[in-house]
Structures are given as C-alpha cells and as structure tokens.
ZAMARGU-4260 file (C-alpha; in steps of 0.2 Angstrom, whole numbers, plus 5000, padded with zeros to 4 digits):
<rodrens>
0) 5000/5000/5000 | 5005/5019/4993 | 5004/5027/5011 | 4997/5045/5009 | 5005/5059/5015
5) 4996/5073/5023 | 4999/5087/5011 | 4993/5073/4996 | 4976/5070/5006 | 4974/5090/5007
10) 4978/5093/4990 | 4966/5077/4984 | 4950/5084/4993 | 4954/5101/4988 | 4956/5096/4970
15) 4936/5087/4972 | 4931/5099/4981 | 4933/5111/4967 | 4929/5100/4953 | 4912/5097/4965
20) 4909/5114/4965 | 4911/5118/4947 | 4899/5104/4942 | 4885/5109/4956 | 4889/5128/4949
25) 4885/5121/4930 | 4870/5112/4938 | 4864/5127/4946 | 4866/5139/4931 | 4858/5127/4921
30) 4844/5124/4932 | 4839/5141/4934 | 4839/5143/4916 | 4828/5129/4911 | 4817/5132/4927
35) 4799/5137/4925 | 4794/5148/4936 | 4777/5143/4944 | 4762/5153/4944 | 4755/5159/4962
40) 4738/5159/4967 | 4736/5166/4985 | 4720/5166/4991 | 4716/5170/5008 | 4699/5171/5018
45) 4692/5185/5028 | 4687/5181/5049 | 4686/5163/5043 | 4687/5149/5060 | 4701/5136/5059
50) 4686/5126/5065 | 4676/5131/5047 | 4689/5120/5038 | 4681/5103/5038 | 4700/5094/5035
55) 4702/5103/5052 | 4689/5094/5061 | 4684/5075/5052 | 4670/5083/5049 | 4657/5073/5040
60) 4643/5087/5035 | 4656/5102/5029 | 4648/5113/5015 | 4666/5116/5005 | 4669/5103/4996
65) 4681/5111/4985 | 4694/5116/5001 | 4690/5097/5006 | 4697/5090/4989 | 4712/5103/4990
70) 4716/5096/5007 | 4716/5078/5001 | 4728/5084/4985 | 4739/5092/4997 | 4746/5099/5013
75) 4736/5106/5027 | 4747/5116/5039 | 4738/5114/5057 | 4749/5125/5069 | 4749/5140/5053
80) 4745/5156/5061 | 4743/5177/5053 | 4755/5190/5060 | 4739/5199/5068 | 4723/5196/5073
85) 4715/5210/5061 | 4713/5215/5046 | 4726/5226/5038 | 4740/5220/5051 | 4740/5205/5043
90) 4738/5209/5024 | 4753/5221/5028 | 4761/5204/5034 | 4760/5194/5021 | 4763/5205/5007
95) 4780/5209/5014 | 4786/5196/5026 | 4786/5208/5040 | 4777/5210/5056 | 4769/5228/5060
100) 4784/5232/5072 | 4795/5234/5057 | 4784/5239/5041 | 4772/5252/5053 | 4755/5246/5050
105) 4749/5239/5068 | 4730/5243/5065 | 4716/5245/5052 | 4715/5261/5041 | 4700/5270/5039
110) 4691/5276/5023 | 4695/5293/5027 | 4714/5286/5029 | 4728/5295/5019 | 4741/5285/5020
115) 4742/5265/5019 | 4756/5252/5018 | 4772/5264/5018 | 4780/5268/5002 | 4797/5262/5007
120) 4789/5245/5011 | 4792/5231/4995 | 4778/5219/4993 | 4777/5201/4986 | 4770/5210/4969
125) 4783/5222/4967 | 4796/5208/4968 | 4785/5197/4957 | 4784/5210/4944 | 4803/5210/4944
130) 4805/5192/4941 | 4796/5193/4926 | 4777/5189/4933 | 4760/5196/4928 | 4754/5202/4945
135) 4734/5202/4950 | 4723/5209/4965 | 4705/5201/4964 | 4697/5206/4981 | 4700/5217/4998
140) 4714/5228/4997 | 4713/5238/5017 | 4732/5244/5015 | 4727/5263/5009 | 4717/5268/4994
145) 4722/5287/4993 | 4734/5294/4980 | 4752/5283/4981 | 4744/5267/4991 | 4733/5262/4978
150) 4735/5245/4972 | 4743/5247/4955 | 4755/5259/4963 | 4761/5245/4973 | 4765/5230/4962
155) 4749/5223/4954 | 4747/5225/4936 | 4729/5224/4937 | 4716/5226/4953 | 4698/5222/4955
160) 4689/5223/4971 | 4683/5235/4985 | 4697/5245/4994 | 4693/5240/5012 | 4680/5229/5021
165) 4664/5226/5015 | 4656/5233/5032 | 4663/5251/5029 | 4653/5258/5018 | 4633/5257/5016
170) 4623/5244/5004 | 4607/5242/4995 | 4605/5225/5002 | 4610/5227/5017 | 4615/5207/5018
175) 4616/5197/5038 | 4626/5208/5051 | 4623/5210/5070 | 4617/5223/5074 | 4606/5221/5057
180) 4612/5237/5046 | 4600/5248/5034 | 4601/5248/5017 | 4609/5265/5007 | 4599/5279/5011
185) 4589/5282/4992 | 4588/5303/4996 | 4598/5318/5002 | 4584/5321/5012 | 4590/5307/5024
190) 4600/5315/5037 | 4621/5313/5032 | 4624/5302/5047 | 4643/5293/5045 | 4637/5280/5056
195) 4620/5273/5062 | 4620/5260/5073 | 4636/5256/5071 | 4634/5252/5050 | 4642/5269/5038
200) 4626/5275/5029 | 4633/5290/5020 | 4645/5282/5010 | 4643/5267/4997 | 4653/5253/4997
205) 4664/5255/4980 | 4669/5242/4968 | 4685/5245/4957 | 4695/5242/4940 | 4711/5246/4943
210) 4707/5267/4946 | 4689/5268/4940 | 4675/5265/4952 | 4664/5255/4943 | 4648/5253/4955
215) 4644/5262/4971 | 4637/5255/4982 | 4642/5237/4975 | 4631/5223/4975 | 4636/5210/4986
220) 4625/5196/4980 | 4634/5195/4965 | 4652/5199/4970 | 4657/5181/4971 | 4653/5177/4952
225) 4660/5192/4948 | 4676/5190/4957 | 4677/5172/4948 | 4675/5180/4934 | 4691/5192/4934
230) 4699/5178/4940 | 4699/5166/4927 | 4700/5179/4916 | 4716/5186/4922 | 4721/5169/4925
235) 4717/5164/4904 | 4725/5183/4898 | 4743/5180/4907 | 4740/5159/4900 | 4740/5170/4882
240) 4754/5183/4886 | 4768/5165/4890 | 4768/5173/4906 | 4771/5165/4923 | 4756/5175/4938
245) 4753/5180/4953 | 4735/5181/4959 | 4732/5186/4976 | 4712/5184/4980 | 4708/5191/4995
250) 4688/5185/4996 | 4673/5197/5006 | 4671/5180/5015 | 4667/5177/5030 | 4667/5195/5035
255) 4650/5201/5039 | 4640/5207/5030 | 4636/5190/5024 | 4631/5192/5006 | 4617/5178/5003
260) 4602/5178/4997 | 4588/5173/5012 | 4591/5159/5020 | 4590/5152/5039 | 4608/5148/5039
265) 4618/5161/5032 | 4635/5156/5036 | 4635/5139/5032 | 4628/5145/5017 | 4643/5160/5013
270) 4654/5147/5018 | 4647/5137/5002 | 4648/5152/4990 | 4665/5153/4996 | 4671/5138/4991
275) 4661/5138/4975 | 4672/5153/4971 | 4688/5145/4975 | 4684/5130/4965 | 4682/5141/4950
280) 4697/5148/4952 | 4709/5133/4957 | 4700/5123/4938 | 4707/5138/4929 | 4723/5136/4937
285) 4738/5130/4926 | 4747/5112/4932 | 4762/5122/4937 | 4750/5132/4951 | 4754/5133/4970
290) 4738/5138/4977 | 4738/5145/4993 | 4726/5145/5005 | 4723/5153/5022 | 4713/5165/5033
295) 4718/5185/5039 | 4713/5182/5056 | 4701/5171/5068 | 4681/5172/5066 | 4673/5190/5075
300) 4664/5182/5089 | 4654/5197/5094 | 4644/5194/5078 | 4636/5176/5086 | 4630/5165/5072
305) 4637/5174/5058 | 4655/5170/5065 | 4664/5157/5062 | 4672/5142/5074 | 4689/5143/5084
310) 4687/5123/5084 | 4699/5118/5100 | 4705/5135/5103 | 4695/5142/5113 | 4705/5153/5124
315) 4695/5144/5138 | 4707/5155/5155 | 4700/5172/5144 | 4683/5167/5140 | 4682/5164/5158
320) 4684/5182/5163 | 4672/5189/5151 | 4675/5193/5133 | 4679/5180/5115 | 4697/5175/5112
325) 4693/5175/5095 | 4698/5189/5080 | 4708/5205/5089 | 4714/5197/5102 | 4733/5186/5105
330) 4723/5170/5111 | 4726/5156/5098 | 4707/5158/5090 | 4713/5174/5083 | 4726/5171/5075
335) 4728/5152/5071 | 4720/5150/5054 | 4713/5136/5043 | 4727/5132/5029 | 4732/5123/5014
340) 4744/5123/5002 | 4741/5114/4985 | 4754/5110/4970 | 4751/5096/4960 | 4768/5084/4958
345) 4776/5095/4971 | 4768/5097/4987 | 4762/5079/4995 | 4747/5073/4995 | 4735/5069/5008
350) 4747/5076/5020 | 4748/5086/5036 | 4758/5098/5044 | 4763/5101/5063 | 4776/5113/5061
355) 4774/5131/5068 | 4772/5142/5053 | 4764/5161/5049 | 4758/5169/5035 | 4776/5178/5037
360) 4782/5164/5028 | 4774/5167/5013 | 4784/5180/5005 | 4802/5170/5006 | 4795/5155/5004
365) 4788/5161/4986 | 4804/5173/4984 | 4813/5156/4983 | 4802/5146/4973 | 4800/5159/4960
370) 4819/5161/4958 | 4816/5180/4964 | 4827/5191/4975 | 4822/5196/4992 | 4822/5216/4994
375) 4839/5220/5004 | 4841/5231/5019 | 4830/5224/5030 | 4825/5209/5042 | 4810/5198/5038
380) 4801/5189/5052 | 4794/5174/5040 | 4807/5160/5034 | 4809/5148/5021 | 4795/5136/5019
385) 4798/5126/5003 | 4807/5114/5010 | 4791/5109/5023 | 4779/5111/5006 | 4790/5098/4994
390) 4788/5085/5011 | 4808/5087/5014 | 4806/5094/5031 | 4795/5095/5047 | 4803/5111/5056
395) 4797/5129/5057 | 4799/5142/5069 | 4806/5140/5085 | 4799/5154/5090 | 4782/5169/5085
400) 4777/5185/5089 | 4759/5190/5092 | 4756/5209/5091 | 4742/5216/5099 | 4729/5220/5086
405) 4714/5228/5097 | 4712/5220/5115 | 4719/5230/5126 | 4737/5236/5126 | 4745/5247/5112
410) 4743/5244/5095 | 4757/5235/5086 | 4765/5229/5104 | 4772/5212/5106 | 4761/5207/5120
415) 4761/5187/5118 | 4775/5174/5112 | 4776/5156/5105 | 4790/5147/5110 | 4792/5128/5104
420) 4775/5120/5113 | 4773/5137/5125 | 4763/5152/5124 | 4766/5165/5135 | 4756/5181/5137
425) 4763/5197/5144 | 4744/5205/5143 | 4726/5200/5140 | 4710/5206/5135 | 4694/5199/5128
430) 4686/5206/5111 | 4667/5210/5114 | 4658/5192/5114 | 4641/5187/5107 | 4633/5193/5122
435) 4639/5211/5121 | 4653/5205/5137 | 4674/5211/5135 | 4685/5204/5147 | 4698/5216/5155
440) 4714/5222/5151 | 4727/5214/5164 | 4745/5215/5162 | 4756/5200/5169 | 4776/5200/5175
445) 4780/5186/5175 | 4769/5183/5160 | 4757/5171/5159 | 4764/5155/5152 | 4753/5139/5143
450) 4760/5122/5135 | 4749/5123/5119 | 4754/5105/5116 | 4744/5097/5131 | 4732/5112/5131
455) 4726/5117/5117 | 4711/5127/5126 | 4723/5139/5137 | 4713/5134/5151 | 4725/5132/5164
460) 4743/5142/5163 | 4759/5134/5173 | 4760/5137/5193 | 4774/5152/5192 | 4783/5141/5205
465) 4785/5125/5194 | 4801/5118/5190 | 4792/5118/5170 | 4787/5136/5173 | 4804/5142/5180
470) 4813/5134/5167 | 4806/5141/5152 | 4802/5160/5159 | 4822/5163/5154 | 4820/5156/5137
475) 4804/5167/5134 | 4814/5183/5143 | 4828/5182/5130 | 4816/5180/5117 | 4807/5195/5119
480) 4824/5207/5122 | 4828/5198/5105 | 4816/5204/5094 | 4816/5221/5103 | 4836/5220/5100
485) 4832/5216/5084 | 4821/5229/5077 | 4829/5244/5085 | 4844/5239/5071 | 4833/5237/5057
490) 4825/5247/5043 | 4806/5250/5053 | 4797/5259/5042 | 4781/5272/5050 | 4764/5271/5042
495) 4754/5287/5039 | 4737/5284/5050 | 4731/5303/5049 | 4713/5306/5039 | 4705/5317/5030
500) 4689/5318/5021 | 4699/5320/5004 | 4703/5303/5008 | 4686/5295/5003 | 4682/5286/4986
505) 4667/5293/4980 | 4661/5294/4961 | 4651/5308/4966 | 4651/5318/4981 | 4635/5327/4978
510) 4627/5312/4981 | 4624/5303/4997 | 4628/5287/4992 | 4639/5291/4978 | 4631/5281/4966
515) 4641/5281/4949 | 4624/5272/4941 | 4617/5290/4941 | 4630/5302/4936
</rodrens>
C-alpha cells in the first residue's frame, strides 16, 4: 500500500472539492435557466374559523367541498397562524414578510385614511413583477386607497375589488350583520349620518378596476361570480401573454356582511359560495399552480351565528373572565388560521403539517420558489418554507410573535409569544363576545405562560413556582429582548394613519351614496 501523506490528502480533497463545486455551479446555472417559474395563486379568507375548515375537524357534514378535495391533494398546515389578529396587520404581513413592528402598520386604516402600507415598504408583487410575473389583486385591498397606496402603485398590474372591508361603507341590500344594518339611504333628504347603529350610511361601498369606480354602492349578492370572473380571466390573459402570475384573492368571506340571498343559515351558506368561488378559480389554474390557502385572522365572535368556529382553541382562561378569544385578540382563536397549500407533483398529498408556521412565511417562501430576490436592507420575520411544502422537512419556527391588534394594550406591541410547545402572554383582554361582554385588560410580570401541546384550550397556565414554569420563563425573557434588540437595528418603516375627508372614494360627492349608476 502507497501510504498517503498529509499534504497529498489536502491537495486530493481540495482538487474534488473544486471539481464538486464547478459541476453543482454548471448544475445550478443550468437549472435556473431551464426552470419554469410557477404561477401563484394566494387566496386568503376574511374572519374565517380554523374550525370552518372541515379537514380541520373530520367533519362529516362540511359545506366546501372544493377546500376538502384541495386538502386531500395536498398539505394542510395545522399549527399555521397570521401575523395579527386584524385586518390590515395582517395583509401588511403577508405582502412583505414583516410584522407591523417593522413595516408600521399595527391597525386598520379607515376610509378617510391618507396614508396606507408605507411607500418604502416592498411587497410580494413588486418583487413578482421584477422576476418577470404578471401580477393580479381580485378582492380586499385595506392597506390605503388614497393617492400613492393604491394597488397598482404598489406591484399589481391589474386590481379588481373594493378598497377595504365590506362593512365600511353602506349597501342596498344590506345582507346578515349583528346589529342588522339599513340599506343606502335612496335621498339627500335622509340625514348625512357617518354612522348609524354602528353600519356607515353615508358612504357606498365602492367596487373598482384598477382606478375607475365601477359601482357604488356594489352589489354584494353578485360579487362572488364576479370575482370568479376576473379571476379566470386574468388567469386565461397571462396563459396567452407566455407569462408565469401571481394572483392574490383576497375574498369578502366570511366578513359580515354575509352576502346571501335569504336563508335560515347564512354562514354555512357563505361558507358554500366561498368555496364555489375558490373551486372556480383553482379549475382555471395552470398544472404548474401553488395555490395558497389561508385566513387573515380568527372568526369575529361578537357577531354570534354569523361568525365562524375557533374549533379547539378556545381561549378557555380568557373566556372565563368575560369577553371572546377570537379575532383582535393574542389567544390562539385569533390568530391560528385554517390552511392549505396545494401544488400538483410538488407538494404531497393527503398530508399534514405540525410545524409552527405564519403567513410571514409566505413572502420568502415564494421569493425562493419563484427564483426572485428578496428586497435588501432589511429583516423579515417569516422564513423559508419550501422545503416543509416539497415534504423534505417538518421544522418551522422555534419561535412567534403575536402583536396586539385591538384588545387591550397598544397597537402594534408584542404582548404574547410562542416558543416551541409554550405560549406566553405578557397581557390579556377579551374582544366583545356574542353577548355584548369584554374581558379586561390585565397586564402579567411574569407573564402568563401555557403548554399549547397538552392544552390546546389555554385553560390552565403553569404554577409560576414549577420547575416547567421556571425553566422556560428565561427562554421566553431572552426572546422578547431579542426581537426588541432586533428591530431597534433594522429598517422599521412608519405608516401614515392621519385622515382626511379628501381621503374618501366617491364617484360623486353630491350624492349621498355616491352612486356612479346615476351620474
């Protein structure tokens, strides 16, 4: 035997090494030439329950049969959550990857807002458009409406859709809300009131095309099969450009009003015309598709039968002071959503997911998979997925941040933490409940700490004397100095919340209603 001297070994693995690295380098080049970029569907539901989702809960009499099917076709994330437990917190999330700490939007904007999303702010459609896609909002857009923050000023080729919620701003048919709203006023006799009874009565609820208003107030009845119909039409005009999309779908449903004609069970029966919707939109949908599924926020519990179901996660230690655990609060039915993530050939079907994951994720996640660039000077709270959607991995985050979204405290503030199988809660507060009822705002040092794992209710937090308790409070103290830490370095960014009535969309202000049917 040739013995082999140290220097020959060195020289050997260095010679492989390189030859190793050239070939994965050709491999690489070549891949990314020849790789075709996958079209992106991201739909994503308004106040929908993780208990709505049949998948979620064996449910033998589910009304969506559509979702159902996508479950069995591929991956349902269980332990998914949104980066805040309202509305435009959360669309601000997923569009850049950040939570409200760092891209400044840590409530709802108003119609009267100014401002919106910041301008300095990059969002999955600007780096979409970039990479060579054809990029398309069909739905809710709630991240500013006025001058610069419209939605074809920030990324999307084309938008159609109302600019905020569909309870802010009056309607013909008034559809199912609690407490019940009236329909638009029909003359400028009817007193100007901005609000009656807790519904907007001076102002329609507009419906746009890119910048024109096209109906004000909209009707709601038919927005679903209009909103299908942009989308497969969006979906067949970039087949016939040879272009790879981006479709964000951001559906009316389940946020009351519930848009159905009559019936005794008008949820379960938006919940069907919500999957009806997404079925027409996913049989459009090329074979190279990821569609994307999920929900902004847990079901608004004050609204009693016209809100959706939490399932296990009740927030059963909150509920028992008074108040829902549900949609605006840190409790696990806020924020945990109902999703799905469906790519034929790609994603695995039939399977389920445990690992902690947010809607943060989305942006890097697609950033990868789309062979795009992630913006630079910044930090992102979401990570990588695609290796847990291609089946090749089972772990997420070691660690999320739930903001306060309404429920006490301030706006924005991390007030509750998820670390491994613990949730930890610095403050508390109950939403209104069904029954008119809000539980308190307390404050907690040490915070108040739950194993997720064996109690999915938080019903019972750990005795702050337990070896358990005393062991993980340290971990859950560094963590939050961490992402203090972290954001005092980074690129935060402010959003503009100030309002003006220059601010509202009206086709005609000499009308009430601002109906563009009767200029």
């Amino acid at each position: 035997m040739i013995p082999f001297s140290t220097a020959l070994v060195t020289s050997l693995v260095t010679l492989f090494l390189c030859v190793h690295f050239n070939l994965w380098l050709s491999y690489a080049i070549l891949e990314h030439r020849t790789y075709k970029k996958p079209n992106i569907i991201i739909i994503l539901a308004d106040d929908m329950g993780w208990g709505d989702l049949g998948a979620n809960i064996a449910s033998e009499t589910a009304t969506t049969p559509n979702l159902e099917k996508m479950a069995s076709k591929g991956l349902r994330l269980v332990d998914f959550h949104s980066a805040a437990s309202t509305c435009s917190p959360s669309r601000a999330s997923l569009l850049t990857g950040r939570l409200g700490i760092r891209n400044g939007v840590t409530h709802n904007f108003a119609i009267t807002s100014l401002g919106g999303l910041p301008l300095n702010e990059t969002t999955l459609a600007d780096v979409l458009k970039e990479s060579g896609y054809i990029t398309g909002l069909i739905g809710k857009w709630h991240l500013g409406h006025h001058g610069p923050y419209h939605p074809n000023l920030r990324g999307f080729h084309y938008y159609y859709g109302i600019p905020y919620s569909n309870d802010m701003g009056c309607l013909d048919t008034a559809g199912y809300n609690l407490p019940p709203c009236p329909p638009c006023p029909q003359s400028l006799r009817e007193p100007p009131y901005w609000s009656k009874g807790g519904c907007n009565t001076k102002l329609g609820l507009p419906l746009m095309e890119n910048s024109q208003i096209l109906d004000q107030p909209v009707d709601l009845n038919s927005l679903a099969s209009r909103y299908a119909d942009k989308a497969t039409g969006f979906i067949r005009d970039a087949k016939a450009r040879g272009m790879p999309y981006f479709l964000y779908v951001a559906l009316a449903h389940m946020h009351v009003p519930l848009s159905v004609a009559p019936t005794r069970t008008p949820y379960k029966d938006s919940m069907q015309e919500m999957d009806w919707l997404i079925g027409q939109i996913i049989a459009n949908a090329d074979h190279n598709t990821l569609v994307w599924f999920t929900g902004d926020n847990g079901p608004w519990a004050e609204k009693c039968d016209l809100a959706g179901s939490t399932g296990p996660f009740i927030g059963a230690w909150q509920t028992a002071q008074g108040g829902s655990a549900a949609k605006r609060t840190t409790w696990e039915g806020g924020h945990r959503v109902p999703t799905i993530v469906y790519w034929p050939e790609v994603v695995p079907e039939n399977k389920t997911s445990s690992a902690l994951l947010s809607i943060l994720d989305i942006f890097p996640t697609i950033v990868t998979l789309t062979n795009s660039t992630l913006p630079a000077n910044r930090k992102f709270d979401g990570i990588d997925i695609s290796a847990i959607l291609r089946g090749r991995a089972h772990k997420g985050h070691q660690i999320l941040y739930h903001p306060n979204s309404g429920a006490g405290g301030q706006f924005g503030n991390i007030e509750a933490i998820r670390l491994g199988p613990y949730k930890a809660f610095y403050t508390t507060g109950g939403a209104l409940s069904c029954d008119g009822k809000i539980g308190p705002e307390r404050h907690h040092n040490p915070p108040l700490v739950f194993n997720i794992e064996r109690d999915p209710r938080e019903g019972k937090p750990l005795e702050a004397s337990s070896v358990e308790f005393q062991q993980v409070l340290p971990l859950i103290e560094d963590a939050i100095s961490a992402i203090h830490e972290n954001v005092r370095k980074d690129n935060v960014s402010t959003a503009d919340y100030s309002q003006d009535m220059s601010a509202i969309i009206c086709c005609n202000p000499r009308h009430i209603v601002c109906r563009c049917t009767e200029q």
